[in-house]
VOVEXKOL-787073 format. One record per residue: x, y, z of N, C-alpha, C in turn. Coordinates in Angstrom, 1 decimal, padded with zeros to 4 digits, m for minus. Layout:
BEGIN
n.u: X; n.v: Y; n.w: Z; ca.u: X; ca.v: Y; ca.w: Z; c.u: X; c.v: Y; c.w: Z
...
***
This chain:
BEGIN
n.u: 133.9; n.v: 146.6; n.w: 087.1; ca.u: 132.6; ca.v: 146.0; ca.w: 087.4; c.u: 132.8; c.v: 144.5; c.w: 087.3
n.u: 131.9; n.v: 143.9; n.w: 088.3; ca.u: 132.4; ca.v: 142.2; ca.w: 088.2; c.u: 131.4; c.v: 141.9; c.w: 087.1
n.u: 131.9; n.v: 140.3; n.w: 086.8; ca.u: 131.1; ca.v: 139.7; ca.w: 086.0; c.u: 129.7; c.v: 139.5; c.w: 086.5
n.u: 129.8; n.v: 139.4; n.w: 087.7; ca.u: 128.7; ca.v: 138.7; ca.w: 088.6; c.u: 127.7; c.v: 140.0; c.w: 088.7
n.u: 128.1; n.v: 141.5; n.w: 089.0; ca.u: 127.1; ca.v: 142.3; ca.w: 088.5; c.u: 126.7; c.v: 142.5; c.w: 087.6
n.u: 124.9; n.v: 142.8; n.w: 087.3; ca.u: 124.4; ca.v: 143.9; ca.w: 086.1; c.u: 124.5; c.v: 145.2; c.w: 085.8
n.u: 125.1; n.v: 145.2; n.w: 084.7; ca.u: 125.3; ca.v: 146.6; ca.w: 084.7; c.u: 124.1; c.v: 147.4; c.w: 084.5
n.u: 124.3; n.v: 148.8; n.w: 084.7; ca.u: 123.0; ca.v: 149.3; ca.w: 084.3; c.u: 122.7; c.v: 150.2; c.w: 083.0
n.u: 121.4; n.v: 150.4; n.w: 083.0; ca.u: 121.2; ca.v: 150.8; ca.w: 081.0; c.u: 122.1; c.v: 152.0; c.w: 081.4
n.u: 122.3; n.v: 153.0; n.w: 082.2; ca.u: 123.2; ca.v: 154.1; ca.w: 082.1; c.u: 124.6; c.v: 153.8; c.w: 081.5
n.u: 125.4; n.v: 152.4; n.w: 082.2; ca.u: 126.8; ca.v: 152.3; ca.w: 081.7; c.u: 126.3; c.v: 151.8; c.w: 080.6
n.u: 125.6; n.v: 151.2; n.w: 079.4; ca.u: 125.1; ca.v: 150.9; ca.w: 078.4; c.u: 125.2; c.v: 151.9; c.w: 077.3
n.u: 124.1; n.v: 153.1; n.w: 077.8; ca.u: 123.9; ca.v: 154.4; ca.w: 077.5; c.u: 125.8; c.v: 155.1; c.w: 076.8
n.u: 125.8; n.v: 155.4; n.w: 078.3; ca.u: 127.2; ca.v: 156.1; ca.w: 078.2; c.u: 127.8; c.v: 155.5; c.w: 077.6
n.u: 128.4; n.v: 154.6; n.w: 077.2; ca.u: 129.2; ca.v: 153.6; ca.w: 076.1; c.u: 128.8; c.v: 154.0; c.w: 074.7
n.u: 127.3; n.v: 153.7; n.w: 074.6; ca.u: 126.9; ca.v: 154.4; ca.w: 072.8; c.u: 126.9; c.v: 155.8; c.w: 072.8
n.u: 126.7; n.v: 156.4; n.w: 073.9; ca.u: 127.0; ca.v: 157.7; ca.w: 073.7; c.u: 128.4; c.v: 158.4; c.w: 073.2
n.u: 129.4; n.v: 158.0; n.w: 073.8; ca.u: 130.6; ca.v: 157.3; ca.w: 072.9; c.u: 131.1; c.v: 157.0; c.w: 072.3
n.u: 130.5; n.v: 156.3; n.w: 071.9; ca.u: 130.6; ca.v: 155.6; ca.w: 070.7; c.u: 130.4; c.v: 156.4; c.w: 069.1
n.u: 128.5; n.v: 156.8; n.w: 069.7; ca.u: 128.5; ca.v: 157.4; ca.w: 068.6; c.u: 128.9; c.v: 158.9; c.w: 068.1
n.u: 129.1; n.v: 159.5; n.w: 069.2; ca.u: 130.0; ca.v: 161.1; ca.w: 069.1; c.u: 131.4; c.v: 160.5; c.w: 068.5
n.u: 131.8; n.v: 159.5; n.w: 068.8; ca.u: 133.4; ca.v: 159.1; ca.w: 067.6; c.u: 132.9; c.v: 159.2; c.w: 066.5
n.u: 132.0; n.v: 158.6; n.w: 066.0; ca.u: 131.6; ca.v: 158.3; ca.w: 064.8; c.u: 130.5; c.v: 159.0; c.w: 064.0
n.u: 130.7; n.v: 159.9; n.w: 064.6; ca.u: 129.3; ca.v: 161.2; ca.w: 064.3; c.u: 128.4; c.v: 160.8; c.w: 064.2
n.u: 127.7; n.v: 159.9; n.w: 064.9; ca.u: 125.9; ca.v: 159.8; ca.w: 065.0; c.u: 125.2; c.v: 159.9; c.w: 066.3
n.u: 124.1; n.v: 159.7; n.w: 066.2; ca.u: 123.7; ca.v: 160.0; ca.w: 067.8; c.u: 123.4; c.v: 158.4; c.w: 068.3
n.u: 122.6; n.v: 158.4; n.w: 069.4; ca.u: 122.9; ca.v: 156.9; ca.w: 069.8; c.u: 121.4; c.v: 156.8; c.w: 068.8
n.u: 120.3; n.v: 156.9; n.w: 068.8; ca.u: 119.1; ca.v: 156.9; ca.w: 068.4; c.u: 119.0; c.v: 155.8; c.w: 067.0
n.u: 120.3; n.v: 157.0; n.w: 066.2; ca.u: 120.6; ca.v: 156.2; ca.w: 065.3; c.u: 121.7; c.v: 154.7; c.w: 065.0
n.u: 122.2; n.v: 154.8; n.w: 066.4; ca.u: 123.1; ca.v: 153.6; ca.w: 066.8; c.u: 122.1; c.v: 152.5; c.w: 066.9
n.u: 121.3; n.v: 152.6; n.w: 067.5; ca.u: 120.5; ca.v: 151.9; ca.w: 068.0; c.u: 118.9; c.v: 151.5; c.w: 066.9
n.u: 119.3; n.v: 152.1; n.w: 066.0; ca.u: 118.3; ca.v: 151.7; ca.w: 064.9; c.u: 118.7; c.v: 150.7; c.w: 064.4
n.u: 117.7; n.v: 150.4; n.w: 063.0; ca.u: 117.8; ca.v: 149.0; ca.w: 062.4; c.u: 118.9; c.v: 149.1; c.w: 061.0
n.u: 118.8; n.v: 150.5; n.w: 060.6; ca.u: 120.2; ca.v: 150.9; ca.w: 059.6; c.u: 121.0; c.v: 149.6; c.w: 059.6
n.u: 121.3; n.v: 149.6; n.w: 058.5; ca.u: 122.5; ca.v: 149.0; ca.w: 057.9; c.u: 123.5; c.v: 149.2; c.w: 057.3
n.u: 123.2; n.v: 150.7; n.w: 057.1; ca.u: 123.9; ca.v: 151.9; ca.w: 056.0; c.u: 125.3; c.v: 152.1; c.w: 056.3
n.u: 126.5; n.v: 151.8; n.w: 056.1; ca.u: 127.4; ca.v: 151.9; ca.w: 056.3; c.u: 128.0; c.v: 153.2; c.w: 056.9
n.u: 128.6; n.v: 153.3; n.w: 057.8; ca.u: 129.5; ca.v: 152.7; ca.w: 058.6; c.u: 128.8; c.v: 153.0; c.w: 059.9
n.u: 127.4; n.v: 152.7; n.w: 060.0; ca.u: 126.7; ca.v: 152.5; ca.w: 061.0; c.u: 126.8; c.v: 150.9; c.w: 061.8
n.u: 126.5; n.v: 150.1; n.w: 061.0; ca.u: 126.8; ca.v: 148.7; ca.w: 061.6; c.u: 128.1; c.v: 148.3; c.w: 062.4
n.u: 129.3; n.v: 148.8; n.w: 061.6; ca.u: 130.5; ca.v: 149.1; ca.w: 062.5; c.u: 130.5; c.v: 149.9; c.w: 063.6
n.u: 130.0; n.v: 150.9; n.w: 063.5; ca.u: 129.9; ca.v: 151.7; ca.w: 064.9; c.u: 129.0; c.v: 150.9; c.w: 065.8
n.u: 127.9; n.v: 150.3; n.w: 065.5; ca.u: 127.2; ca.v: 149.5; ca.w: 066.7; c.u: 127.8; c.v: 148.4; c.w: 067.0
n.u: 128.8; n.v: 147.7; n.w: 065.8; ca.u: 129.8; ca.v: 146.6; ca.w: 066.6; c.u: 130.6; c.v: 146.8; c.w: 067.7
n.u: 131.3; n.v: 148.5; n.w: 067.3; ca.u: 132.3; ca.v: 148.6; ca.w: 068.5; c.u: 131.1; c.v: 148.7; c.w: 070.0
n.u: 130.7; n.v: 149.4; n.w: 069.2; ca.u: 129.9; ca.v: 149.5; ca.w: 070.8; c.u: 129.6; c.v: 148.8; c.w: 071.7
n.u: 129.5; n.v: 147.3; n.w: 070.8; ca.u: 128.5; ca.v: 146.3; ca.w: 071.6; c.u: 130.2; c.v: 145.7; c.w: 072.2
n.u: 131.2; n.v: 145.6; n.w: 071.4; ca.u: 132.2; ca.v: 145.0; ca.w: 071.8; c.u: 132.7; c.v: 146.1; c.w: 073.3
n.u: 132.4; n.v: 147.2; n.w: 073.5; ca.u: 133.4; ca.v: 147.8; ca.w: 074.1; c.u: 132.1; c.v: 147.6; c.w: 075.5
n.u: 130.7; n.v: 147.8; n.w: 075.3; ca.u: 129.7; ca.v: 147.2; ca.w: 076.6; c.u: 130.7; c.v: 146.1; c.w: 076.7
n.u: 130.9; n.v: 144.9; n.w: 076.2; ca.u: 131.3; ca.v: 143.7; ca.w: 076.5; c.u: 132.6; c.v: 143.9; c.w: 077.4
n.u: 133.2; n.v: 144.5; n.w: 076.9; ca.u: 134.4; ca.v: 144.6; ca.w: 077.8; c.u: 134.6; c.v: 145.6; c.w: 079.0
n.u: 133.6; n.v: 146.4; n.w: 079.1; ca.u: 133.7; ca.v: 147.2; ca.w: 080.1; c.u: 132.6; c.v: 146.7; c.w: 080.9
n.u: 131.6; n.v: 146.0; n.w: 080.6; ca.u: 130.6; ca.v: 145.6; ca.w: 081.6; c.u: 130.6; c.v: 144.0; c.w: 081.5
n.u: 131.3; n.v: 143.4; n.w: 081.0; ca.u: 131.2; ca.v: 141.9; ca.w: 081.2; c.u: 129.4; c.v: 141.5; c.w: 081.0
n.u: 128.7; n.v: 142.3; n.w: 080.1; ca.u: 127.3; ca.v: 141.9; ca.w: 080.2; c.u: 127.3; c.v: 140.5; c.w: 079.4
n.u: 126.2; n.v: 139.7; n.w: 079.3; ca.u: 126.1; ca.v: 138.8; ca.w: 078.1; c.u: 125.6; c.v: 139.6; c.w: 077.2
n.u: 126.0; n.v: 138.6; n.w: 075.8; ca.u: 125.4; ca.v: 139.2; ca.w: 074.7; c.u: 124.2; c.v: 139.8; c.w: 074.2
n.u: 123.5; n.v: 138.6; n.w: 075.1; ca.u: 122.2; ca.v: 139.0; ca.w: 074.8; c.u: 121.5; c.v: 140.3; c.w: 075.2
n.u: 122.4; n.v: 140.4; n.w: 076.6; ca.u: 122.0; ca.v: 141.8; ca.w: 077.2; c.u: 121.8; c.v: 143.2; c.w: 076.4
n.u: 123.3; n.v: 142.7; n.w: 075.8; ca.u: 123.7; ca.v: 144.1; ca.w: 075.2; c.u: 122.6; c.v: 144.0; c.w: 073.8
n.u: 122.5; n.v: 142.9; n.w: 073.2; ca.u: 121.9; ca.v: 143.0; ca.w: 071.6; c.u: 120.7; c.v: 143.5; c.w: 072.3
n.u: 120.1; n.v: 143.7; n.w: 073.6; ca.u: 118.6; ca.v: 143.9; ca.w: 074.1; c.u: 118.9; c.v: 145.6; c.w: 073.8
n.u: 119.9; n.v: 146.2; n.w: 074.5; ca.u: 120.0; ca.v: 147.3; ca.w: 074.5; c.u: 119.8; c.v: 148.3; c.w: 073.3
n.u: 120.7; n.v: 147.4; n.w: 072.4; ca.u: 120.6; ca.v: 147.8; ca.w: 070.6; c.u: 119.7; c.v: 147.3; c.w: 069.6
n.u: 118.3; n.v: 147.2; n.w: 070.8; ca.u: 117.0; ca.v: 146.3; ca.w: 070.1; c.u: 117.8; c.v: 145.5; c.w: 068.5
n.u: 118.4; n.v: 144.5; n.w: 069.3; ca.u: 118.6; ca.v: 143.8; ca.w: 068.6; c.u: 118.4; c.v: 142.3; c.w: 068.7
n.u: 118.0; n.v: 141.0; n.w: 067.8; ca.u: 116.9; ca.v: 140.2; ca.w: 068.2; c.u: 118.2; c.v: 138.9; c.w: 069.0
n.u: 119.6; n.v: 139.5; n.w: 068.4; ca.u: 120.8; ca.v: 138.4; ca.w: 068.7; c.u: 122.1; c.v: 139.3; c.w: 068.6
n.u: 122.6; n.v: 139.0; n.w: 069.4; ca.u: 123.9; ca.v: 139.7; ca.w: 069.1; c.u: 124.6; c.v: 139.5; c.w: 067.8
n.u: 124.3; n.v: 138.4; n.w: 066.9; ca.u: 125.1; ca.v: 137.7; ca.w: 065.3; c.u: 124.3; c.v: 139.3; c.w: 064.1
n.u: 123.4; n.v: 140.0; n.w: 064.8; ca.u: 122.6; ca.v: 140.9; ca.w: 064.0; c.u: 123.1; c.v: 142.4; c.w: 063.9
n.u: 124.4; n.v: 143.0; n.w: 064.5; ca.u: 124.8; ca.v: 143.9; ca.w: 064.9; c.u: 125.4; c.v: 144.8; c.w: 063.3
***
């Protein structure tokens, strides 16, 4: 996918989905405000691997993981 496209919340989706079956959680909980260890790391990769497979901006992605900034992950 180009940089110049948006990606859409499905390739978002599918990525935490991903993510969180590695890491045994569901996305619900990826996507919460937890802090609880080794949750925050699993929402890092995630946000890192959206980044790299969708060239989104940050902000996009921190939107997806209701998050207020990407520095909050």
């Amino acid at each position: 996918m180009s940089r110049a496209a948006k990606p859409s919340r499905a390739v978002h989706a599918a990525i935490a989905r991903a993510v969180a079956e590695q890491y045994g959680f569901t996305v619900a909980q990826l996507r919460s405000a937890s802090r609880k260890q080794p949750l925050p790391e699993a929402r890092q990769v995630a946000m890192w691997a959206a980044r790299l497979v969708t060239g989104a901006s940050w902000a996009a992605i921190a939107a997806f993981y209701r998050r207020r900034s990407e520095s909050t992950a």
